[in-house]
PALOFI-991339 format. One record per atom (N, C-alpha, C): residue number from 1; atom name; x, y, z. Coordinates in steps of 0.05 Angstrom, whole numbers, plus 32768, in hexadecimal, padded with zeros to 4 digits. Atoms other than C-alpha are relative to their C-alpha. Layout:
kegu;tilum;u;v;w
NUM;CA;X;Y;Z
...
***
This chain:
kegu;tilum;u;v;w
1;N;7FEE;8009;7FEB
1;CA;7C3C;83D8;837A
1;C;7FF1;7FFD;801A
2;N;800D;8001;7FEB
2;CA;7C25;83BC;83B7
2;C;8005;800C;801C
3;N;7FFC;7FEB;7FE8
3;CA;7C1F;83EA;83F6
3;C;8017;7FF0;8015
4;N;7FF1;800F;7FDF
4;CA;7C5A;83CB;8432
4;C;7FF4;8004;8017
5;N;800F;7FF7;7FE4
5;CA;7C47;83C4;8470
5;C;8015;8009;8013
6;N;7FF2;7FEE;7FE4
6;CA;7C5C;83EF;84AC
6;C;800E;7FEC;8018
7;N;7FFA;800D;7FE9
7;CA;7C8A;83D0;84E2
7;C;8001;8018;800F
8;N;8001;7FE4;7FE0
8;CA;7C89;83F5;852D
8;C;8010;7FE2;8009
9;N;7FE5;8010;7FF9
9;CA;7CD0;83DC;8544
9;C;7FF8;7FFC;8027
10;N;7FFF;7FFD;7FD9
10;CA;7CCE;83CA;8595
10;C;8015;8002;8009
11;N;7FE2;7FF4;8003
11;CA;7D06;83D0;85BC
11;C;8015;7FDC;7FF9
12;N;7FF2;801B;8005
12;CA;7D1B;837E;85AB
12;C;800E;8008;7FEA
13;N;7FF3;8009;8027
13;CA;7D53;8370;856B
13;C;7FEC;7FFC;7FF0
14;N;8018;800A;801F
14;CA;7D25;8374;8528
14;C;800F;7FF9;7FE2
15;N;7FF9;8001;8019
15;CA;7D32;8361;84E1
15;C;7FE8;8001;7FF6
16;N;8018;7FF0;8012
16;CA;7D0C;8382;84AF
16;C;800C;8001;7FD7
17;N;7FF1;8004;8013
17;CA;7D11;8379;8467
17;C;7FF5;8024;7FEA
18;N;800F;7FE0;8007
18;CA;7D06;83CA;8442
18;C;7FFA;7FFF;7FE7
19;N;8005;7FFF;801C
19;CA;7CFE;83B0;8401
19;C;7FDF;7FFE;8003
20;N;800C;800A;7FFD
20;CA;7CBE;8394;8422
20;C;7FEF;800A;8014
21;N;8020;7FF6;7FF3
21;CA;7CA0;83BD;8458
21;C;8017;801E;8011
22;N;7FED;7FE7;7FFA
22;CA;7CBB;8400;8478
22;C;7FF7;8002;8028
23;N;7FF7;8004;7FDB
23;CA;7CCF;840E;84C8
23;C;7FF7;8020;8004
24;N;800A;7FF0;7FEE
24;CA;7CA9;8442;84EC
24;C;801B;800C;800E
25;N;7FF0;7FF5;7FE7
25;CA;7CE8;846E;8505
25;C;7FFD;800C;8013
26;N;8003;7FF0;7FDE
26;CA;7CD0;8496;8538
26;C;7FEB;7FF2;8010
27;N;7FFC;800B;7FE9
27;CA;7CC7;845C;855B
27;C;800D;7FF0;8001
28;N;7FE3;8015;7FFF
28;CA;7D08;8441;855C
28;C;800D;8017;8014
29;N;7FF8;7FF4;7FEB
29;CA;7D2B;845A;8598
29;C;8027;8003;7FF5
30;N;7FEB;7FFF;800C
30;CA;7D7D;845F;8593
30;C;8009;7FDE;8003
31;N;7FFA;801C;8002
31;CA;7D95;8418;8579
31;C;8016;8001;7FE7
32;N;7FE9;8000;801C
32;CA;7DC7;8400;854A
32;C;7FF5;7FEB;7FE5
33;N;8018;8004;801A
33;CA;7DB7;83F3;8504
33;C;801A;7FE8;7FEF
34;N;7FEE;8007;8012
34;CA;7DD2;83CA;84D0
34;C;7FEF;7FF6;7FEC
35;N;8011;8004;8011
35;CA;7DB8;83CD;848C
35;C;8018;7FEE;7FEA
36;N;7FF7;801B;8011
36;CA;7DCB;839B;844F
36;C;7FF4;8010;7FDD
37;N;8010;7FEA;800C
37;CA;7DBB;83D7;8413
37;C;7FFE;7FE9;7FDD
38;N;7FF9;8018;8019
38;CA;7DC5;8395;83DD
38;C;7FE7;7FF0;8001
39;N;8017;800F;7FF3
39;CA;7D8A;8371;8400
39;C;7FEE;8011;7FFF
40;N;8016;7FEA;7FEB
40;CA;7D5E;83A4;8424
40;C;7FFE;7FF5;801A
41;N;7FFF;8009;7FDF
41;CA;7D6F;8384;8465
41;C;7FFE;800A;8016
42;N;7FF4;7FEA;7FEC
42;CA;7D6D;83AB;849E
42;C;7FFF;7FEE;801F
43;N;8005;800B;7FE0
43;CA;7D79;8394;84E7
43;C;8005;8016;801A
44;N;7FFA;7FE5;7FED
44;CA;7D6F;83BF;851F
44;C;8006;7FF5;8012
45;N;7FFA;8017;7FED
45;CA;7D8F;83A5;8562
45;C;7FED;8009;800F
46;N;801A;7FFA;7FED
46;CA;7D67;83AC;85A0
46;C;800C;801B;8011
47;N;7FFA;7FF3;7FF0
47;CA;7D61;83E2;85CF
47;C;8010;7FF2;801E
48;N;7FF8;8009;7FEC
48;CA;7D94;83CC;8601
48;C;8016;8008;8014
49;N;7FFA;7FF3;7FF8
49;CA;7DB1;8403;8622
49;C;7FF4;8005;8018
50;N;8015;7FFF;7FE0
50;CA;7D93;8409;866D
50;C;8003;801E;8002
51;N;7FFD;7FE3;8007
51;CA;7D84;8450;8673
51;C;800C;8002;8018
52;N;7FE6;7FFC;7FF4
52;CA;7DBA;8470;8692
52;C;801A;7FF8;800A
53;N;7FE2;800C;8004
53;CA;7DEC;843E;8683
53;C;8002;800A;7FE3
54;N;7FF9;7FF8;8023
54;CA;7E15;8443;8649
54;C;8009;7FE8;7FF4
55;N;7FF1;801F;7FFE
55;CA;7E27;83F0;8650
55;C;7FE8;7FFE;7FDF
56;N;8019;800B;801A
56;CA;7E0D;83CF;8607
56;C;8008;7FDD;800A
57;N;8009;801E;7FFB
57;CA;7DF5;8388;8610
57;C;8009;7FF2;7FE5
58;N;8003;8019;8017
58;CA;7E0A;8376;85CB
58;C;8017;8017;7FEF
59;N;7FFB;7FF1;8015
59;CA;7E32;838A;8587
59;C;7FE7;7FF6;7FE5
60;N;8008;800D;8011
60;CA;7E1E;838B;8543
60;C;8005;7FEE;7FF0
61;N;8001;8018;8001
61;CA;7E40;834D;8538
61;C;7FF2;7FE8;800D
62;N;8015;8017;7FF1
62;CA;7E1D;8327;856C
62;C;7FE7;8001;7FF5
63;N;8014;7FFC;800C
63;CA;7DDD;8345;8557
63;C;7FFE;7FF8;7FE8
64;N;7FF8;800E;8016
64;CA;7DEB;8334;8513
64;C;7FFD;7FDD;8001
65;N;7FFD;8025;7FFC
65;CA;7DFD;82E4;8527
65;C;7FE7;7FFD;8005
66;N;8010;7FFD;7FF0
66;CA;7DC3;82E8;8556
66;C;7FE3;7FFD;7FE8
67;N;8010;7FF2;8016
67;CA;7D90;8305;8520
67;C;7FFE;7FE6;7FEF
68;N;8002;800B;8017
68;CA;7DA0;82C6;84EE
68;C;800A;800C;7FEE
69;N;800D;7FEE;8012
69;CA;7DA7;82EE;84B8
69;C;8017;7FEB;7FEC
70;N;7FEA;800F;800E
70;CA;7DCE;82C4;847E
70;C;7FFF;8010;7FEA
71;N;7FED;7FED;800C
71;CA;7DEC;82F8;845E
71;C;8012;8002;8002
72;N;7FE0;7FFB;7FF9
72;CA;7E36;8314;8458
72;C;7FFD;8018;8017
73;N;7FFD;7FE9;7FED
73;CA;7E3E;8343;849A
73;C;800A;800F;7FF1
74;N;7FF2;7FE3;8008
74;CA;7E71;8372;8470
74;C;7FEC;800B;7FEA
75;N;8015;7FF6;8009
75;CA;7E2F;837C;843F
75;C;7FF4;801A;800E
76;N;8015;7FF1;7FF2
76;CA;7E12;83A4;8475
76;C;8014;801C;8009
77;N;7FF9;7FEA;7FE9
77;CA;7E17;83EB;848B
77;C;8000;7FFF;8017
78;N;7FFD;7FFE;7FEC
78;CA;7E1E;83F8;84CB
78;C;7FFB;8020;8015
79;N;8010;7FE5;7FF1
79;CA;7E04;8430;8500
79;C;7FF5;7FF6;8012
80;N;8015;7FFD;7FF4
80;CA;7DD7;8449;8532
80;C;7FEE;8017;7FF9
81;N;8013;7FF3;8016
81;CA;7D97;8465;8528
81;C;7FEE;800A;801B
82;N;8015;7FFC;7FE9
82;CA;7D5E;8486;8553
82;C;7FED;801B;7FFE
83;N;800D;7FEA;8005
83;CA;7D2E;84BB;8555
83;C;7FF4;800F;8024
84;N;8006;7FF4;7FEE
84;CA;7D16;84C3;85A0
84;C;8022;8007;8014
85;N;7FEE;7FF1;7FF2
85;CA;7D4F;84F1;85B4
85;C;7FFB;8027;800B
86;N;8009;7FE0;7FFC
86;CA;7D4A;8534;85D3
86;C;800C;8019;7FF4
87;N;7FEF;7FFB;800C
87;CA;7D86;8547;85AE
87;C;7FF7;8005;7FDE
88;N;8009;7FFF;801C
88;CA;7D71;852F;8565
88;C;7FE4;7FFB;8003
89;N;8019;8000;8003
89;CA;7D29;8542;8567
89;C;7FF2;7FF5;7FE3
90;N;8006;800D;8012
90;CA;7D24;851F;8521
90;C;800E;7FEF;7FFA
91;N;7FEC;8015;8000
91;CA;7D4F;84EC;852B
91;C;8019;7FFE;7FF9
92;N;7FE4;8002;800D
92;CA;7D94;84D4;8517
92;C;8003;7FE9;7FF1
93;N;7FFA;8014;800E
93;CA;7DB8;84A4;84F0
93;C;801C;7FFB;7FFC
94;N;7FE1;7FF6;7FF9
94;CA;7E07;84A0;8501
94;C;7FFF;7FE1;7FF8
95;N;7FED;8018;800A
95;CA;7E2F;8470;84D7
95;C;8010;7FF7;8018
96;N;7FEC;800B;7FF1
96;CA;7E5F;8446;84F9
96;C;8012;7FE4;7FF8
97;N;7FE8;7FEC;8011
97;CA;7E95;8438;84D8
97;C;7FEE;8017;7FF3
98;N;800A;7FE5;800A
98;CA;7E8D;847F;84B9
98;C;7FFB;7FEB;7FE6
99;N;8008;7FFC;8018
99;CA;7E78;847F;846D
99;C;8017;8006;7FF1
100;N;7FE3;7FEA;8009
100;CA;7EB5;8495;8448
100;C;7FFA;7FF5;7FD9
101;N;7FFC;7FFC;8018
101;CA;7EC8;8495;83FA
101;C;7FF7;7FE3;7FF1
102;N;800B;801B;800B
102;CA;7EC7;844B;83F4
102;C;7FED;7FF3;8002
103;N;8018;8008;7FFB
103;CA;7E8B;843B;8412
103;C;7FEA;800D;7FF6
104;N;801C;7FEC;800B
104;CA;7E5F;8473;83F0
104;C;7FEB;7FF6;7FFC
105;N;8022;8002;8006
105;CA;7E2A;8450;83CF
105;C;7FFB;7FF4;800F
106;N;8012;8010;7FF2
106;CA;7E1C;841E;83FD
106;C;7FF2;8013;801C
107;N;800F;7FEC;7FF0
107;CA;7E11;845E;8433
107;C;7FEF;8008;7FF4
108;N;8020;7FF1;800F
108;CA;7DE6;8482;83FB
108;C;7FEF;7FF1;7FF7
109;N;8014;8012;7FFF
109;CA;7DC5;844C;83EE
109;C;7FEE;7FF6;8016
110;N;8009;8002;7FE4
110;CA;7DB9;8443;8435
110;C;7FEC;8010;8007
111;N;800C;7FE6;7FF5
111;CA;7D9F;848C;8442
111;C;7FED;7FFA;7FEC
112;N;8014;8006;8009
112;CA;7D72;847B;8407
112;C;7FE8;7FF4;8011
113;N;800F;8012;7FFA
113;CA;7D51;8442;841B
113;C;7FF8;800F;8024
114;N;800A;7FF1;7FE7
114;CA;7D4C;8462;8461
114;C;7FE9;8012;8001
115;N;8013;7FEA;7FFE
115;CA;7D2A;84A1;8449
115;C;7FE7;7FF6;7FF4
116;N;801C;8010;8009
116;CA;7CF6;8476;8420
116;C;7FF6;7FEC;8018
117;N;800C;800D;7FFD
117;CA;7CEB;8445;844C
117;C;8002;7FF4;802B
118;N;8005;7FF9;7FE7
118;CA;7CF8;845D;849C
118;C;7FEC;800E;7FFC
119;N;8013;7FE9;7FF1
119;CA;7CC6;8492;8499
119;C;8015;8013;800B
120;N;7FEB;7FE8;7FF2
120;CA;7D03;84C7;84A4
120;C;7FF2;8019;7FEC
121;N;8007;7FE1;8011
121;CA;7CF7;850A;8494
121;C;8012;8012;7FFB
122;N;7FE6;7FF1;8007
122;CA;7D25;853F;8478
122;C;800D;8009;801A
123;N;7FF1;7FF1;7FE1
123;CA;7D3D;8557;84C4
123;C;800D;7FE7;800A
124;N;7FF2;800E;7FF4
124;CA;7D5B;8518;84D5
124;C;801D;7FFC;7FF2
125;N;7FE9;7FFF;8003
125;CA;7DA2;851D;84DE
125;C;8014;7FEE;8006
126;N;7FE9;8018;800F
126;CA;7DDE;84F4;84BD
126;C;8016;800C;8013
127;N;7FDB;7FF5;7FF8
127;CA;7E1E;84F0;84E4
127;C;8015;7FE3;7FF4
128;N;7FED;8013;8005
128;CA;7E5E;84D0;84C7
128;C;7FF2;7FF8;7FE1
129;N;8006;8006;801B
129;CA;7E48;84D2;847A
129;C;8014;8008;7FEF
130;N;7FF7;7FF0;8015
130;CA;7E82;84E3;8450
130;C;800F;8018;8013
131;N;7FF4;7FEB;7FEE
131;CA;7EA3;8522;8467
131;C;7FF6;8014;8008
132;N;8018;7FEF;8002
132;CA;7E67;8543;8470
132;C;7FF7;8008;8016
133;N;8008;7FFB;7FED
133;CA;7E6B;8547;84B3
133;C;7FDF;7FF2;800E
134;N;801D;7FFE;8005
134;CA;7E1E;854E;84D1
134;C;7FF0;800C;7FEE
135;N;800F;7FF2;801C
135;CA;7DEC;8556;849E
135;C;7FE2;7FF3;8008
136;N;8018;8011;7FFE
136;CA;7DA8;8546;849A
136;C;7FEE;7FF3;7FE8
137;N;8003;800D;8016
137;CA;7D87;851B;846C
137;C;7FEE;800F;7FEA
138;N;8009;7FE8;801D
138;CA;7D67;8552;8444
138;C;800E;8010;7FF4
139;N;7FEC;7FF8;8008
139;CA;7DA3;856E;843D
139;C;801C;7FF3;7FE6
140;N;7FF5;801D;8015
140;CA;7DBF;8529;841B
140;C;7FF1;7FF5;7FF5
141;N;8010;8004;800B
141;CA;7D88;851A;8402
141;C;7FE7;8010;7FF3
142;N;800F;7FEB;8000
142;CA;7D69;8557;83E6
142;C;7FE6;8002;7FF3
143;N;8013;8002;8009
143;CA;7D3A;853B;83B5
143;C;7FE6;7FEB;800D
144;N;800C;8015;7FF9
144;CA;7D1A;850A;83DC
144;C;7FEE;800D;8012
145;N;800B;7FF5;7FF4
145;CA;7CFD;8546;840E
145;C;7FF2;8010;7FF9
***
């Protein structure tokens, strides 16, 4: 199998495909995510939060349109994601819509493909997965750490 290559996200909108090459998370700042777990699609929006506003320049519909991406939008998870926080010193990963009963596999499929192919490590913590509260992905993913 042939090695993927490493993306290092900036703070612009990216699309990244994870079947095909894996995203450097701790350097992804807080952004919103939207993965496609049918594909391996992932799109991260941009950093566009002005520090110490809380105004967003965009959704993840626009970003989405914006992006191209000719796919079905309701395919895709949805979130934000980030690792330089002072808070989650190994990052986070907060659904949005939550995760719930009907959505399962496409979240655990999600958190999969995440833990293979962000570079997350068992300390990064899941919010809005199920009823699981906060958890962290070694905690939901126990074999994978």
């Amino acid at each position: 199998m042939a090695q993927k290559s490493i993306v290092i996200a900036g703070r612009e909108p990216m699309v990244a495909n994870l079947r095909l090459e894996q995203v450097d998370f701790k350097n992804v700042g807080n952004r919103r995510f939207m993965f496609n777990p049918k594909t391996g699609t992932l799109l991260l929006g941009g950093e566009d939060v002005e520090k110490g506003s809380r105004e967003m320049v965009s959704s993840h519909a626009e970003e989405f349109h914006n992006a191209g991406i000719a796919e079905n939008f309701d395919d895709f998870v949805r979130g934000w994601l980030g690792y330089n926080s002072r808070q989650y010193r190994h990052g986070i990963i907060h659904f949005a819509p939550n995760i719930c009963e009907a959505t399962f596999d496409q979240g655990f499929d999600t958190l999969t493909a995440f833990a293979a192919q962000l570079r997350i490590d068992g300390k990064t913590k899941i919010l809005n997965f199920v009823k699981y509260g906060e958890q962290t992905m070694g905690d939901l993913l126990p074999n994978r750490f």
